[in-house]
N, C-alpha and C positions, 0 to 999 in steps of 0.2 A: 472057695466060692466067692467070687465077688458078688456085693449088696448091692440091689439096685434100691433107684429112688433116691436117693442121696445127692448126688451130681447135681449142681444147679441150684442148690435147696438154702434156703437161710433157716441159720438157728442162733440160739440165745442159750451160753452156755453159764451157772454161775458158777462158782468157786474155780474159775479154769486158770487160777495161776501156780496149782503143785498138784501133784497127787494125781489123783482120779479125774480130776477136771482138765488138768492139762493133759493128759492121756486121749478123753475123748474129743480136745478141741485138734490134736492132732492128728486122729483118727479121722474126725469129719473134712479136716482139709485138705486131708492124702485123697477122700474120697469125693473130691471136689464141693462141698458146699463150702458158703458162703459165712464165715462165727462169727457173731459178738459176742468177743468171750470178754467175761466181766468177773470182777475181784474188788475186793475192798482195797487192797492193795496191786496195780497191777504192772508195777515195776517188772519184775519176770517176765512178762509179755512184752514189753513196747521195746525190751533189751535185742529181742532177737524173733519177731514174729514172722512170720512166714506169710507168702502172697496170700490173700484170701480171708486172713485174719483182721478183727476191728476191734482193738483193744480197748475197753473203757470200763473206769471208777467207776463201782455201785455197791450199795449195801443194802442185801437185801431185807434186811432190818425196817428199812425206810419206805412204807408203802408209796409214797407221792414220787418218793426217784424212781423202783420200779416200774410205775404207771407209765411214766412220764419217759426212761428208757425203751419200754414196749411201743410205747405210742411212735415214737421218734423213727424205733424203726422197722416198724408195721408202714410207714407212710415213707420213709424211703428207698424200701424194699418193695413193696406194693403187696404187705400182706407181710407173717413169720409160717416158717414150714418148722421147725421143732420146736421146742425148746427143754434141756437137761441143765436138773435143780441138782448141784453137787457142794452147791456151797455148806458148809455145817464144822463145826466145834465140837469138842469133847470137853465131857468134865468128869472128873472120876474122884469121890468124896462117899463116902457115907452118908447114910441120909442123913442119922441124926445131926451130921456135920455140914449139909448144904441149907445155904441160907437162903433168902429168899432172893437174891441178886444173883448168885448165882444159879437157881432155878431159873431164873428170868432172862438172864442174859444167855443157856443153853436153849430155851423155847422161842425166844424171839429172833435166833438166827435156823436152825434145824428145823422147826416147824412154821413160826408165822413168816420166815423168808421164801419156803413153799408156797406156803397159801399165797403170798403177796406175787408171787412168777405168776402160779396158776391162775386166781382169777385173774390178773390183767389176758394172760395168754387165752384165757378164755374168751374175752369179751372181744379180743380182736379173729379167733379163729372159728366161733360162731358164725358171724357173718359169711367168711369166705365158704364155711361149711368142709373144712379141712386143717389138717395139724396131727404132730404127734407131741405126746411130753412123756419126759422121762424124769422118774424121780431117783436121784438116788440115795438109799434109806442105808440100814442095816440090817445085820441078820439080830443083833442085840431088841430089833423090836419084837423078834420072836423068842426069846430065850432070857430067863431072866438071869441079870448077871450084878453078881456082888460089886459094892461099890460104884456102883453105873447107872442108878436108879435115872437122875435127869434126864439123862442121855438116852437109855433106851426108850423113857418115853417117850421122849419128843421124837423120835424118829419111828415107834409106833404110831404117833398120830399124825405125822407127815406121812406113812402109806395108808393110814387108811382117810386122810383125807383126801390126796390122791384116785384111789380107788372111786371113792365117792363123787369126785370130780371127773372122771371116767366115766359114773352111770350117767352123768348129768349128759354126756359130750357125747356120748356113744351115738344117737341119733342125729347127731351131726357130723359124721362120720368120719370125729375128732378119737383117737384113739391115749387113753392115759395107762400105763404099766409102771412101777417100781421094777429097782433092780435091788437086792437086801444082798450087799458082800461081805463077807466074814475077812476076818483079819487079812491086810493088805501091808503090801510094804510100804510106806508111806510116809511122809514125817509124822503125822497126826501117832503114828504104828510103831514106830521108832520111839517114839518120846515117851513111851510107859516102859520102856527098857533100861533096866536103872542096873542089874546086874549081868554077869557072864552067861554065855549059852541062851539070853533072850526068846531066841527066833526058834529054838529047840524045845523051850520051854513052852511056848503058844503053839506048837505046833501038838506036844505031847498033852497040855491039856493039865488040869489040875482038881484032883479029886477033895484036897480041902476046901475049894471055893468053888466047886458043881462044876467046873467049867469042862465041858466036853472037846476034845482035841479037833486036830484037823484028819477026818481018815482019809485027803489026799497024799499027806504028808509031806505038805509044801504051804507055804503062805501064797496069795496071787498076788500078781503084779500088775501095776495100776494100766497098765495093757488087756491083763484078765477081763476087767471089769469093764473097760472102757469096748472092749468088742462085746460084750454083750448088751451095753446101750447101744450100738451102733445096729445091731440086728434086729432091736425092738423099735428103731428108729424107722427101719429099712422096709421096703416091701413086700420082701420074702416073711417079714411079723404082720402078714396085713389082715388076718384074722386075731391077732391076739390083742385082748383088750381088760383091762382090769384087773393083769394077772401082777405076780408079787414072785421074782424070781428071784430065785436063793443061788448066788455065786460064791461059794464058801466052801469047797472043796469037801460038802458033807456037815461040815461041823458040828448044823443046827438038826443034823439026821430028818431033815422033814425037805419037802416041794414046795 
């Protein structure tokens, strides 16, 4: 099925220099819109970008560049048609071993670099009385997982701020949804594999740390993840609003 609605369309993507984010900046530009795809680093992109793409430095950390990004190109686009929050960090510590730096520095990229896309995205797609966003979270914000405390949280309350920024937009007939993906291949995915069989191991699941397997019996691929923002982008999602979709091959056993 090709998505319509896409073609033509500008969007604001962040974290789009690996992973998940370059998946969906390449996904939108196959489908003809228009990226500012944005990285703290965005060397990987300006190497070999493709027509359609506008590669620029941001950290969404920093609320006044955010603003200030959004504004730049709300007004030389004449208006933003999406934007997907993919930028985010891991930390994986024990509590009693997470200090307060690194609480701070997993919160101020995974959830206040959310909030800082959405409300500017707000205040410019208000007006027009049109937009979609996508957030993308994880399934750890529904499942509680050993050694991950930072991390699941912040990404529990970047969907449900999200969400919450949904009911606000809904009558502006601005639409907000989460996507929550369970274990991806990805460098972020790769870098807590420190022995043999890894991928076999996350896949099976581990009963001394609760952790429930995958019963697809496959990790997804930043591909996986990346078409189903692109359907909740698209207009074939053009009733679904505020929803919180689990791309995790089951993992999290829940909707």
């Amino acid at each position: 099925m090709n998505l319509s609605g896409i073609a033509g369309r500008t969007a604001i993507v962040t974290g789009a220099a690996g992973g998940i984010g370059l998946a969906v900046t390449r996904l939108l530009i196959a489908s003809g819109a228009h990226v500012i795809a944005t990285d703290i680093d965005i060397a990987p992109l300006v190497g070999n970008a493709p027509e359609g793409l506008c590669a620029r430095q941001l950290d969404v950390t920093r609320s006044d560049a955010v603003d200030a990004l959004v504004n730049e190109v709300a007004e030389t686009h004449d208006g933003i048609d999406f934007g997907v929050s993919v930028a985010g960090v891991l930390g994986f510590a024990p509590v009693a071993e997470t200090n307060d730096q690194e609480w701070a520095r997993i919160f101020a990229v995974n959830t206040s670099g959310v909030f800082h896309l959405g409300r500017a995205l707000a205040r410019i797609m208000k007006p027009q009385r049109s937009g979609t966003i996508v957030t993308v979270s994880s399934n750890a914000a529904g499942i509680p997982r050993q050694n991950m405390a930072a991390y699941a949280a912040s990404k529990a309350a970047a969907t449900m701020f999200t969400r919450c920024l949904g009911l606000e937009l809904a009558p502006f007939g601005i639409r907000c949804n989460v996507i929550a993906p369970g274990s991806t291949r990805t460098p972020m995915q790769t870098s807590l594999w420190v022995g043999g069989n890894s991928e076999e191991k996350v896949i099976a699941g581990a009963l001394d740390t609760y952790r429930t397997g995958i019963p697809l019996q496959k990790l997804a691929t930043p591909e996986d993840i990346a078409h189903a923002v692109l359907f909740l982008l698209s207009e074939e999602a053009g009733h679904i609003a505020l929803a919180n979709l689990y791309v995790d091959g089951g993992a999290t056993l829940t909707s």
